[in-house]
C-alpha positions as CSV (number, residue, x, y, z in Angstrom):
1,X,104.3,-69.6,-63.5
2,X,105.9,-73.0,-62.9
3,X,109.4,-73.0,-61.0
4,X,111.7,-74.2,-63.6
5,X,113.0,-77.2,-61.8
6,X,110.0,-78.4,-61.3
7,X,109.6,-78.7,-64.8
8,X,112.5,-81.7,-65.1
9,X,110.0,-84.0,-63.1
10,X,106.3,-85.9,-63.9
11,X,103.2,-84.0,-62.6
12,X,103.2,-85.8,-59.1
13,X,106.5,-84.0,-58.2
14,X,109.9,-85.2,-57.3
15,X,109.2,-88.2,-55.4
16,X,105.7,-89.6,-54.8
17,X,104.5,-92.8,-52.3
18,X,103.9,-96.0,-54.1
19,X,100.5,-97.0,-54.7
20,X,101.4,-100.7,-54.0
21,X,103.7,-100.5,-51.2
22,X,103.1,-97.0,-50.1
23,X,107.3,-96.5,-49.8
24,X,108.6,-93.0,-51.4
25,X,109.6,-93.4,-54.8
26,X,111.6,-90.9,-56.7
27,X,111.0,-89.6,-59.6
28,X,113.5,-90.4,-63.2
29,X,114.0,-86.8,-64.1
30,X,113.0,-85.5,-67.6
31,X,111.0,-88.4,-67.9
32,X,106.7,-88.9,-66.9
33,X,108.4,-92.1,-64.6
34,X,108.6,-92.8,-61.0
35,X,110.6,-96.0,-59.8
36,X,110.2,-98.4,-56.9
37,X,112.6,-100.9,-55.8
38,X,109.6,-103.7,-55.4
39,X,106.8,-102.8,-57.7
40,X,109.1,-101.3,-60.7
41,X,108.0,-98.0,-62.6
42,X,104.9,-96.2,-63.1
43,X,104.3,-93.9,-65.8
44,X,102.4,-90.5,-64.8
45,X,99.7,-89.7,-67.6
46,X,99.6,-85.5,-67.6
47,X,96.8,-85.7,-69.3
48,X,94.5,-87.6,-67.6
49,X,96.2,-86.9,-63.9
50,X,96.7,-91.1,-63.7
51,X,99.7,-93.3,-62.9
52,X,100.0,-96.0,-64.4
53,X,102.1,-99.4,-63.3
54,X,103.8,-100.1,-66.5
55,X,104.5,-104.0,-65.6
56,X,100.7,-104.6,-64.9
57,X,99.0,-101.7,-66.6
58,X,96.8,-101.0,-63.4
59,X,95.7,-97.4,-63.3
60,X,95.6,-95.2,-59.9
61,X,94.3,-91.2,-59.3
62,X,94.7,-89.5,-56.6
63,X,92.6,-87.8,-54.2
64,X,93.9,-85.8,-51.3
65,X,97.3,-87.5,-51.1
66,X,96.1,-90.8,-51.6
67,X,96.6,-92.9,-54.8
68,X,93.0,-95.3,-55.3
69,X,92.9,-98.2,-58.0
70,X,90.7,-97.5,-60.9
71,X,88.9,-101.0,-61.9
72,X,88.0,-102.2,-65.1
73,X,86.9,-105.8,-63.8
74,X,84.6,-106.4,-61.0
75,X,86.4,-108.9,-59.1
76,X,88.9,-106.0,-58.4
77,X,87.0,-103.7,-57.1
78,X,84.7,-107.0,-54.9
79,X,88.9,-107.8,-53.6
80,X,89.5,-103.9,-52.4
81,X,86.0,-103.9,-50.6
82,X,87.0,-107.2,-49.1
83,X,90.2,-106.1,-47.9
84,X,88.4,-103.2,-46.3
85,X,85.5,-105.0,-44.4
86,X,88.3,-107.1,-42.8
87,X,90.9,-104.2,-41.6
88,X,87.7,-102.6,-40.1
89,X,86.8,-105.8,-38.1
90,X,90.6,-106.1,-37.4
91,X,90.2,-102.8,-35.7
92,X,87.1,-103.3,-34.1
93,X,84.8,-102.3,-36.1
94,X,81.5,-103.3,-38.1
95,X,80.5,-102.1,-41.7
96,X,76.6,-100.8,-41.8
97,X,76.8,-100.2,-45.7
98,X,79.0,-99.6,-48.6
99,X,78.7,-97.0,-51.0
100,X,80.0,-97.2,-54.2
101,X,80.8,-95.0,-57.1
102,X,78.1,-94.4,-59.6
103,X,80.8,-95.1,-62.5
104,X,81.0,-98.7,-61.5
105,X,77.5,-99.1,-61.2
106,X,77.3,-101.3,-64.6
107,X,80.7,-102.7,-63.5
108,X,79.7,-104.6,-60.4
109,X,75.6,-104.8,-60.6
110,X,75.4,-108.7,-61.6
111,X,77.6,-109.2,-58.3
112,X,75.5,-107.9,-56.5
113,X,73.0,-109.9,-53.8
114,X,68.9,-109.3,-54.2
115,X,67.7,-111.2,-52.1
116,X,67.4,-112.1,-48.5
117,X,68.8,-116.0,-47.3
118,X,65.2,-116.3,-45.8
119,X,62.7,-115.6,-47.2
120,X,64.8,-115.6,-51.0
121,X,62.5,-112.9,-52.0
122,X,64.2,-110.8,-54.6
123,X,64.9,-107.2,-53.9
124,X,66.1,-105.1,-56.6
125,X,65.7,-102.2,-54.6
126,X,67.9,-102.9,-51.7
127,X,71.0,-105.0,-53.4
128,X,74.0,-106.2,-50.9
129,X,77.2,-106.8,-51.0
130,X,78.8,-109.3,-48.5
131,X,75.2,-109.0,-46.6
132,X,75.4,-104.9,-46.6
133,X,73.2,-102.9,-48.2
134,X,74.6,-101.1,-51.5
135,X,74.1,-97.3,-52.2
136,X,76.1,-95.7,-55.4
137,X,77.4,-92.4,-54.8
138,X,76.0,-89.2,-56.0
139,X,76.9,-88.4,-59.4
140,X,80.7,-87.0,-60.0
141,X,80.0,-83.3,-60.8
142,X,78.3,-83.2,-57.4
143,X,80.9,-84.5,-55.7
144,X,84.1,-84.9,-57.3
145,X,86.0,-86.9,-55.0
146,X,83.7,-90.0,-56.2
147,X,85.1,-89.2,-59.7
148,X,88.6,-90.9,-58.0
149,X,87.6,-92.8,-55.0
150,X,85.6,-95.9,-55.2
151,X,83.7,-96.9,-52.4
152,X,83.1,-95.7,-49.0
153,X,82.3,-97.7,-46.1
154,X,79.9,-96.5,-43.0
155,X,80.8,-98.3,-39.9
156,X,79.8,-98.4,-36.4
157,X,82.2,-99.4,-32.9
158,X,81.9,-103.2,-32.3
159,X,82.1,-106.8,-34.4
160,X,79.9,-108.3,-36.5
161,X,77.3,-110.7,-35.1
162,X,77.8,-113.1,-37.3
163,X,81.4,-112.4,-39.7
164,X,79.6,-112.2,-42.9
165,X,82.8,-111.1,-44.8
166,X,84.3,-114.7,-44.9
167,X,81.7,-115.5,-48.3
168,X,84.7,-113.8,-50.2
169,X,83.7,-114.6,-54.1
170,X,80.2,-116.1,-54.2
């Protein structure tokens, strides 16, 4: 049974972290709306678990505390991997591949690269991204966490060779 005060707020709770600016936000009580001071409100879907920027219309989910974008254009899901590959080098590290969810497979398969600079055979069975090879994740009902997140990246100690990561929209 549900605590009745818990009832007056949106399905996140009282107060939830901003998916933009990751500040607390509080909820509006008796309303499915959480406000921040930068970003504005966002609009918690009970239905479909999402949050919704009202301003933008971006969507998020969440997955063990943390809110992750949900893409409906590829260039936005290309901009978050982006933004990855460099705050791993930033912290010393080098991406060996990206995986990304199966459900943006149609999404973001014309982006990727098939082919090698030299030899420019093409490869449709090894495609990369940003010169790493591509894997899409195991299917959702295997692993439900890829029903939310959307990419993973393996990474080993050390900088790239060469900083391939600078080719940012091809």
């Amino acid at each position: 049974m549900t605590h009745p005060a818990l009832q007056q707020y949106p399905i996140f709770g009282p107060e939830i972290q901003c998916p933009h600016c990751r500040q607390t936000i509080p909820a509006l009580t008796l309303t499915d709306t959480y406000l921040c001071q930068r970003h504005g409100a966002f609009e918690a879907n009970p239905k479909t678990g999402e949050l919704i920027h009202l301003q933008s219309g971006r969507h998020w989910r969440r997955w063990e505390h943390e809110w992750y974008r949900q893409h409906t254009h590829p260039d936005g899901i290309r901009f978050e991997i982006h933004e990855s590959l460099d705050r791993l080098y930033s912290q010393g590290y080098r991406a060996t591949k990206v995986i990304i969810a199966r459900r943006y497979r149609d999404l973001i398969s014309t982006y990727l690269e098939r082919s090698t600079p030299w030899n420019k055979q093409v490869d449709s069975n090894h495609p990369r991204l940003y010169g790493l090879p591509v894997e899409f994740s195991p299917d959702a009902q295997a692993d439900p966490r890829w029903d939310v997140i959307n990419f993973d990246l393996e990474k080993e100690p050390g900088a790239p060779a060469k900083y391939p990561y600078f080719r940012y929209f091809e």
